[in-house]
Jmol script that loads the backbone (N, CA, C; Angstrom):
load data "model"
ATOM      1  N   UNK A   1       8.791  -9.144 -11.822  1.00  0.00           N
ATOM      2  CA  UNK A   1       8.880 -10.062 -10.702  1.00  0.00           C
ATOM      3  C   UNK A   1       9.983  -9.637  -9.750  1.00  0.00           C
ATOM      4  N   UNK A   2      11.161  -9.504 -10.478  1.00  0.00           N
ATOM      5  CA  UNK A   2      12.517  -9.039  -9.310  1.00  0.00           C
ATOM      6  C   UNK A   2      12.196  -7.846  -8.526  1.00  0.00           C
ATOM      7  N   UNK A   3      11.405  -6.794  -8.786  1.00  0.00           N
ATOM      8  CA  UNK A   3      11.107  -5.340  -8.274  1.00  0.00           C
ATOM      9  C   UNK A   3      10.177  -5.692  -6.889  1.00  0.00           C
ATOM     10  N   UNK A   4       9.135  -6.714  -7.865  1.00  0.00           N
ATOM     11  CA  UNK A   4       8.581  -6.774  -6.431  1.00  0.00           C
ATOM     12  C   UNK A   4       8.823  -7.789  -4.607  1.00  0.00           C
ATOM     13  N   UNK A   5      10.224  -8.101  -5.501  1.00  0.00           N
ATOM     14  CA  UNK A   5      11.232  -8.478  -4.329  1.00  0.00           C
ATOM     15  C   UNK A   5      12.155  -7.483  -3.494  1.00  0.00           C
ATOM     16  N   UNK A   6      11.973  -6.144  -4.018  1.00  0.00           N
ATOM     17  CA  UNK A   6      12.511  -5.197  -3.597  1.00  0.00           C
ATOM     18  C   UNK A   6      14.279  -5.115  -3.943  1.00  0.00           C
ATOM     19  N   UNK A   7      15.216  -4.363  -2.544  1.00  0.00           N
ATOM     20  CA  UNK A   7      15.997  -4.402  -3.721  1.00  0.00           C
ATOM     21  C   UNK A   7      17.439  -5.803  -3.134  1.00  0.00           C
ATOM     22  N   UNK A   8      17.038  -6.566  -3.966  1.00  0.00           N
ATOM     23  CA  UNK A   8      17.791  -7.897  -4.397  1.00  0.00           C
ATOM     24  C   UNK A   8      19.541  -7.691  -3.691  1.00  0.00           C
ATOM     25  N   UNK A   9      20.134  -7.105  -4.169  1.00  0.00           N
ATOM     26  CA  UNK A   9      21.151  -6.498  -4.280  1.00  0.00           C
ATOM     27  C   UNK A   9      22.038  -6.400  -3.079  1.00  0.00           C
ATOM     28  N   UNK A  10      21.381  -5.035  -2.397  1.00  0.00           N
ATOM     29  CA  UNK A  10      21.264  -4.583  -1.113  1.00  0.00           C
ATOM     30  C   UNK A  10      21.357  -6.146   0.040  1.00  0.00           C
ATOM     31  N   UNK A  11      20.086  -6.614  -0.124  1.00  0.00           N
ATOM     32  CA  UNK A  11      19.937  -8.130  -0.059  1.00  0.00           C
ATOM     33  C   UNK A  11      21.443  -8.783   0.502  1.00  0.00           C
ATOM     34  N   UNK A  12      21.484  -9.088  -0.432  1.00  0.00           N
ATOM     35  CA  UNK A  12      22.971 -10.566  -0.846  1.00  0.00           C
ATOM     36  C   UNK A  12      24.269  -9.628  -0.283  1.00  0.00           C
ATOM     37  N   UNK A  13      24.473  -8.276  -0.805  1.00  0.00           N
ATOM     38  CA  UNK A  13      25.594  -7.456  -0.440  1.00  0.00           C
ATOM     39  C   UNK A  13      25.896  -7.598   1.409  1.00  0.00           C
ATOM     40  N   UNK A  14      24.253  -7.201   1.994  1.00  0.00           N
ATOM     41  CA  UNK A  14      24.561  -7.412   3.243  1.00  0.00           C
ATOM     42  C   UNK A  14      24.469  -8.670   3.708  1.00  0.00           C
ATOM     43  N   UNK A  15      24.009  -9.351   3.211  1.00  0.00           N
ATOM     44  CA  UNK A  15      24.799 -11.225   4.033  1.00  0.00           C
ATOM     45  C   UNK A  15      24.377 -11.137   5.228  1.00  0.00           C
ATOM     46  N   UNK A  16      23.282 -10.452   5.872  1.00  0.00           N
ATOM     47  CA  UNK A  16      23.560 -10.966   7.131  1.00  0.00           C
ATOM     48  C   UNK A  16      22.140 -11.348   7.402  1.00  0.00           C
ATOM     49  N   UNK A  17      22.217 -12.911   8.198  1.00  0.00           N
ATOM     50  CA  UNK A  17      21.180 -14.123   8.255  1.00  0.00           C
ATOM     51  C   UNK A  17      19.539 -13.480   8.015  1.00  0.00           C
ATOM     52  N   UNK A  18      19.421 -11.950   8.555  1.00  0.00           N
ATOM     53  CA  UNK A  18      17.972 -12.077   8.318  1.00  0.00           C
ATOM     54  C   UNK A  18      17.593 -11.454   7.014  1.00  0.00           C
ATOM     55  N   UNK A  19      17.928 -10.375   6.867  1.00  0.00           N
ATOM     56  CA  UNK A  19      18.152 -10.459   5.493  1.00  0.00           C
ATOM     57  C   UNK A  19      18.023 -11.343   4.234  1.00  0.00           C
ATOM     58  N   UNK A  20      18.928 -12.017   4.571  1.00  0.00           N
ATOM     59  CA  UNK A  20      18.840 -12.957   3.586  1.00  0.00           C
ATOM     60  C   UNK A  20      17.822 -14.026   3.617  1.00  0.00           C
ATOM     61  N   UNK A  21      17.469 -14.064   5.099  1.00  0.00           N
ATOM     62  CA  UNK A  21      16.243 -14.879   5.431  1.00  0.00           C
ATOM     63  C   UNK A  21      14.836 -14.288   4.533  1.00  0.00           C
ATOM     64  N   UNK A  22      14.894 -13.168   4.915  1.00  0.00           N
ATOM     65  CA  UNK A  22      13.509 -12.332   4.034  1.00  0.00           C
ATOM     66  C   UNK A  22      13.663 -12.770   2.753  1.00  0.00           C
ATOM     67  N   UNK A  23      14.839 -12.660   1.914  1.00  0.00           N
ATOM     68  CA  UNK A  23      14.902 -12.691   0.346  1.00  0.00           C
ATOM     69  C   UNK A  23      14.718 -14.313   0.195  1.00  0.00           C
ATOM     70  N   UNK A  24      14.855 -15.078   0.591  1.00  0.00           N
ATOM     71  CA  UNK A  24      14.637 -16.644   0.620  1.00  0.00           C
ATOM     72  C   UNK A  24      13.326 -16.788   0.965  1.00  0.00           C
ATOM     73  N   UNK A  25      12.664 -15.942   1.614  1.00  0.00           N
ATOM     74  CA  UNK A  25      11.176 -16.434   1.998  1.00  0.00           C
ATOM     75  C   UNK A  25      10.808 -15.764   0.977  1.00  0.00           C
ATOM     76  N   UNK A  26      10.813 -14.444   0.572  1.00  0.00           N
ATOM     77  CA  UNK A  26      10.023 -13.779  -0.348  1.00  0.00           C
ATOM     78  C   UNK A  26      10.148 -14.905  -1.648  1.00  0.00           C
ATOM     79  N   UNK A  27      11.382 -15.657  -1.669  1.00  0.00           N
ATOM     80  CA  UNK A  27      11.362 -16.191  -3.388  1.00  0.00           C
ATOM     81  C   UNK A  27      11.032 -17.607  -3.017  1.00  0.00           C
ATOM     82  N   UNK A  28      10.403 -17.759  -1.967  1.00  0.00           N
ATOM     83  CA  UNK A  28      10.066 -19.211  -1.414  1.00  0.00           C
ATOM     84  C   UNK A  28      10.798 -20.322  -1.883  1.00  0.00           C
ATOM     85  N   UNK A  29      12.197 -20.212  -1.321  1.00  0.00           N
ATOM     86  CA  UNK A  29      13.572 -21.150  -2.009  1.00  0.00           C
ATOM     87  C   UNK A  29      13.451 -22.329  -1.126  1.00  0.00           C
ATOM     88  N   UNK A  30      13.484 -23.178  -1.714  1.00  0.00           N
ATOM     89  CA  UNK A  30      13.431 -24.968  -1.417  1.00  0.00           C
ATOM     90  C   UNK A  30      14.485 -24.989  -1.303  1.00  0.00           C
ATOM     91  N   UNK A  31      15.357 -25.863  -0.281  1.00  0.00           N
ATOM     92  CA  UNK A  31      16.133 -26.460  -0.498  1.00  0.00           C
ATOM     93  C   UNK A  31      16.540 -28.004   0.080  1.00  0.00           C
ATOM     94  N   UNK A  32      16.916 -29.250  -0.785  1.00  0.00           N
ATOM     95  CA  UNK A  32      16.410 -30.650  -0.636  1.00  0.00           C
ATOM     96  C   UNK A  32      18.214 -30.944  -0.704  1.00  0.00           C
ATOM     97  N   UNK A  33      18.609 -31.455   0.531  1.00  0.00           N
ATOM     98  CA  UNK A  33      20.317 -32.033   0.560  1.00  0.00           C
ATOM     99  C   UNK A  33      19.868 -33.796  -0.180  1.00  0.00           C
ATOM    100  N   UNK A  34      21.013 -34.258  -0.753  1.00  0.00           N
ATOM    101  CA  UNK A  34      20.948 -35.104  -1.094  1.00  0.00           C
ATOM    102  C   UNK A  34      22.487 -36.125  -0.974  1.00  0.00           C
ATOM    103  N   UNK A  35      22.939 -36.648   0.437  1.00  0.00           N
ATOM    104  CA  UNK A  35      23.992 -36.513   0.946  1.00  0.00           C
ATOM    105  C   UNK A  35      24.877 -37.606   0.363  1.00  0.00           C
ATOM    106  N   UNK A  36      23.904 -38.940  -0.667  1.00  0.00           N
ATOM    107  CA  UNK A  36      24.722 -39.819  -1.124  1.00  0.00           C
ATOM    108  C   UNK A  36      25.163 -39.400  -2.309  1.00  0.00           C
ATOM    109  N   UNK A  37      24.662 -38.249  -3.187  1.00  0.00           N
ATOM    110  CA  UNK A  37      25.020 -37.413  -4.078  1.00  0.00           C
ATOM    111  C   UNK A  37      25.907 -36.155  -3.871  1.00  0.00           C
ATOM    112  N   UNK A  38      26.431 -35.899  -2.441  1.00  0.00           N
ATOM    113  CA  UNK A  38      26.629 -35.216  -2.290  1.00  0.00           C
ATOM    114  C   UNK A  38      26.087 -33.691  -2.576  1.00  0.00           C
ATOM    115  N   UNK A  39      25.107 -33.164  -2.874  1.00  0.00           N
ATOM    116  CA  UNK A  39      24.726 -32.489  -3.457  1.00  0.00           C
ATOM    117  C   UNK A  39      23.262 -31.407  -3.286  1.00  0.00           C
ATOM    118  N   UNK A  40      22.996 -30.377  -3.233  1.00  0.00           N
ATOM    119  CA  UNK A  40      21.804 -29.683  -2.793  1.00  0.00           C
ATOM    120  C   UNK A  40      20.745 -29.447  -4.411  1.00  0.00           C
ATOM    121  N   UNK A  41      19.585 -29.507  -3.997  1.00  0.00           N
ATOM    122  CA  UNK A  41      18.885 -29.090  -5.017  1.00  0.00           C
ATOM    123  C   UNK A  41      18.019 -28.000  -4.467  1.00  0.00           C
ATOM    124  N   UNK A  42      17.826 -26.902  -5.537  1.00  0.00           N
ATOM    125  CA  UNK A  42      17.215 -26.028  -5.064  1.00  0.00           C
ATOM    126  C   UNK A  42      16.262 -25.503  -6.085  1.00  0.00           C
ATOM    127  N   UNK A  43      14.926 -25.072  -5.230  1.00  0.00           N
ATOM    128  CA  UNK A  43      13.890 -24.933  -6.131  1.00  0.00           C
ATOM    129  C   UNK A  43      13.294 -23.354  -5.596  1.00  0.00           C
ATOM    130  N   UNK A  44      12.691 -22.648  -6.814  1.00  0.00           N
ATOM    131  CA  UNK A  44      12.510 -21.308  -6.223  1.00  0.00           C
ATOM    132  C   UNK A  44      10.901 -20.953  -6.670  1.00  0.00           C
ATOM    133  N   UNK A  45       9.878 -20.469  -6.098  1.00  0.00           N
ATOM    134  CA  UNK A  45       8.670 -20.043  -7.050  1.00  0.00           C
ATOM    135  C   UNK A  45       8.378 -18.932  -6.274  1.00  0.00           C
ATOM    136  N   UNK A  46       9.381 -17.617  -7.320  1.00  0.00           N
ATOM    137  CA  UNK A  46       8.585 -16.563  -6.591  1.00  0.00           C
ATOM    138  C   UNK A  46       7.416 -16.067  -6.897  1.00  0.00           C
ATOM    139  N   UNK A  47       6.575 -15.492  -5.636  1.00  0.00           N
ATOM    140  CA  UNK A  47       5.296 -15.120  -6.271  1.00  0.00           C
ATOM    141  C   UNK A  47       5.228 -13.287  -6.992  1.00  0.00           C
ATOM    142  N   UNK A  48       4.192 -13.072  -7.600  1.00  0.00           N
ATOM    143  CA  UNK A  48       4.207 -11.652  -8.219  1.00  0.00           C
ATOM    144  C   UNK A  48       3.112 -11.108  -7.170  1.00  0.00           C
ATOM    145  N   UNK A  49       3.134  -9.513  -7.751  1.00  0.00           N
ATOM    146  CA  UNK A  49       2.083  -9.146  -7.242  1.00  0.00           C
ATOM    147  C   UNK A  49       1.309  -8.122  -8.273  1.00  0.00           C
ATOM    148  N   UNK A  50       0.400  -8.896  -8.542  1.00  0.00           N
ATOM    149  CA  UNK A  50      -0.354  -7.927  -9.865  1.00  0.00           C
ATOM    150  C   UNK A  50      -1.513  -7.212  -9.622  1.00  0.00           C
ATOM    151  N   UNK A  51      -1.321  -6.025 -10.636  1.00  0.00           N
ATOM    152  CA  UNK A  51      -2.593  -5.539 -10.483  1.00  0.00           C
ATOM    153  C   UNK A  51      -3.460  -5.394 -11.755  1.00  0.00           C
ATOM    154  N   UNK A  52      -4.824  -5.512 -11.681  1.00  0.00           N
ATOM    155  CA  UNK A  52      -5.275  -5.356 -13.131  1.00  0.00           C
ATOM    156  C   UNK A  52      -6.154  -3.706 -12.891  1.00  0.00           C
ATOM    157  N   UNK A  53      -6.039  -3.463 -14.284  1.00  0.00           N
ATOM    158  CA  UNK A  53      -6.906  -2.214 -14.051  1.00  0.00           C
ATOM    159  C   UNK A  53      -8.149  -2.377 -14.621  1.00  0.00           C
ATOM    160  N   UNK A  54      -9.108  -2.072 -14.401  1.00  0.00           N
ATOM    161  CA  UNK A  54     -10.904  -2.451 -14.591  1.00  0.00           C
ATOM    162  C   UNK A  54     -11.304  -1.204 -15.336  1.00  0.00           C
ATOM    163  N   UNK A  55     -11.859  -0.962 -16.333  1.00  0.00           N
ATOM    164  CA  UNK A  55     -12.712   0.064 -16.298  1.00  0.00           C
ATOM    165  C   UNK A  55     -13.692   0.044 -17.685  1.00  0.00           C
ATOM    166  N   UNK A  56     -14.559   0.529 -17.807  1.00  0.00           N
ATOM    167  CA  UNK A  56     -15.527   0.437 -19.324  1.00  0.00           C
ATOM    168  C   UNK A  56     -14.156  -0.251 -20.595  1.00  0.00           C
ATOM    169  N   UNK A  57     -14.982  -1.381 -20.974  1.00  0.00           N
ATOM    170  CA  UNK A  57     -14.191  -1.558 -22.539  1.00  0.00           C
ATOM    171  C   UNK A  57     -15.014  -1.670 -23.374  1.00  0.00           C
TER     172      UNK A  57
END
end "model"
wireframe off; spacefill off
backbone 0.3
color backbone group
């Protein structure tokens, strides 16, 4: 799953808004403020990308 987010790392190291925008969309990150709790919740569902291989079984 992390690979096919590419590289993560690189990502977060450079901090800068779009970047990090891509890695938040790729891991489709929720995020829900909750201000009488003071507090953020955050939800993540990244997707994969699979392949199957087909052939005579």
């Amino acid at each position: 799953m992390i690979d096919s987010l590419g590289n993560v790392g690189a990502m977060l190291a450079d901090a800068k808004p779009a970047g990090l925008a891509r890695l938040y969309q790729r891991l489709n990150l929720e995020l829900r403020y909750e201000p009488k709790e003071l507090a953020i919740y955050a939800m993540t569902s990244p997707g994969v990308d699979t392949a199957c291989v087909r052939g005579g079984t």
